[in-house]
N, C-alpha and C positions, 0 to 999 in steps of 0.2 A: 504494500500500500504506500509506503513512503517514497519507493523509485517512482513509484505512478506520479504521486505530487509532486517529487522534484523533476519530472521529464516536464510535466505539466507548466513549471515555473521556467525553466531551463524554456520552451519553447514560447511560453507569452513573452521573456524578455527579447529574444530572437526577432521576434514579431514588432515588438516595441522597436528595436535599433534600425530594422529595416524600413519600416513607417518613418521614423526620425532621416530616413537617410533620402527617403524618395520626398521629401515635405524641405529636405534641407537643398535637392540637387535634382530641381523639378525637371519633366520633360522638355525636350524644345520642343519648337512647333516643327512642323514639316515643313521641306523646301516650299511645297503647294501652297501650305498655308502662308507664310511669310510673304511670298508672291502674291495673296491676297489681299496684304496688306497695305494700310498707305506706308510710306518712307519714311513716318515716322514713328508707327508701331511695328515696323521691321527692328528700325534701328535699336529702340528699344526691349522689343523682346532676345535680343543677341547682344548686345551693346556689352562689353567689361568680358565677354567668358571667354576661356581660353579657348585654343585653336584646337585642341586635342579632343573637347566636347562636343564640336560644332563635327569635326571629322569621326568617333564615336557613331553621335545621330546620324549623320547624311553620310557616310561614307567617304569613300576616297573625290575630291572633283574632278569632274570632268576635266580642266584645264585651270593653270595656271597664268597672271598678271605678268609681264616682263617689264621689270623697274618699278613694281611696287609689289609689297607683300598682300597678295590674296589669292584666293579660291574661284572658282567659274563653277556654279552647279548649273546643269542645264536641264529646263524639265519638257516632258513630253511636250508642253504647246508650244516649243520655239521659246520660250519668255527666257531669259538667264539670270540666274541670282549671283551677284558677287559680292564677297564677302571679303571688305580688308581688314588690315588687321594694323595694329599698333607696333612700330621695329624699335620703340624707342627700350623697350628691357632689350632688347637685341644689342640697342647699341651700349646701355649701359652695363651688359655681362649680367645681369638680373634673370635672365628669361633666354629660350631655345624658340625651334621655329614650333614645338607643341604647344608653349606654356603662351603666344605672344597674346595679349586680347584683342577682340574683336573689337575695330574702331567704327566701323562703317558699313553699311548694306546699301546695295544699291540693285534694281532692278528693271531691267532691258522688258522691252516690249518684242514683241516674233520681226 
């Protein structure tokens, strides 16, 4: 009777850190959704999180910025999302290309 209650407790704290962890380290939205948005709830739903989150949720991008730091997701309508990023922990040794944050979102019409 006692392993029962302690798997019992051992399992709601489990349950408690994992709740704590998804409430602390919400989802992003979708490329799709983002895309639906104006330019200024893009910027803000992404805006500060690292580069390693954003590739995480959306996977690898389609293509990358030459001479600035960002991403090209491109979604089934033609529209493309880009997503820059912040070089300055880059430049001060603070930060790698996973950790940079997200400065900016910008989104192409087809």
């Amino acid at each position: 009777m006692r392993r029962l209650r302690e798997g019992r407790v051992l399992s709601a704290a489990v349950l408690a850190v994992l709740a704590l962890a998804v409430s602390l380290f919400p989802s992003l939205p979708s490329p799709a959704a983002v895309a639906a948005m104006t330019p200024e709830a893009a910027d803000t739903a992404l805006l500060g999180l690292p580069r390693h989150r954003v590739l995480s949720a959306w996977g690898e991008p389609d293509g990358m910025l030459s001479g600035l730091f960002g991403d090209i997701y491109t979604l089934d309508s033609g529209r493309q999302i880009v997503v820059y990023y912040d070089t300055q922990p880059l430049n001060d040794g603070t930060g790698d290309g996973h950790t940079v944050p997200v400065r900016h979102i910008a989104i192409s019409e087809p």
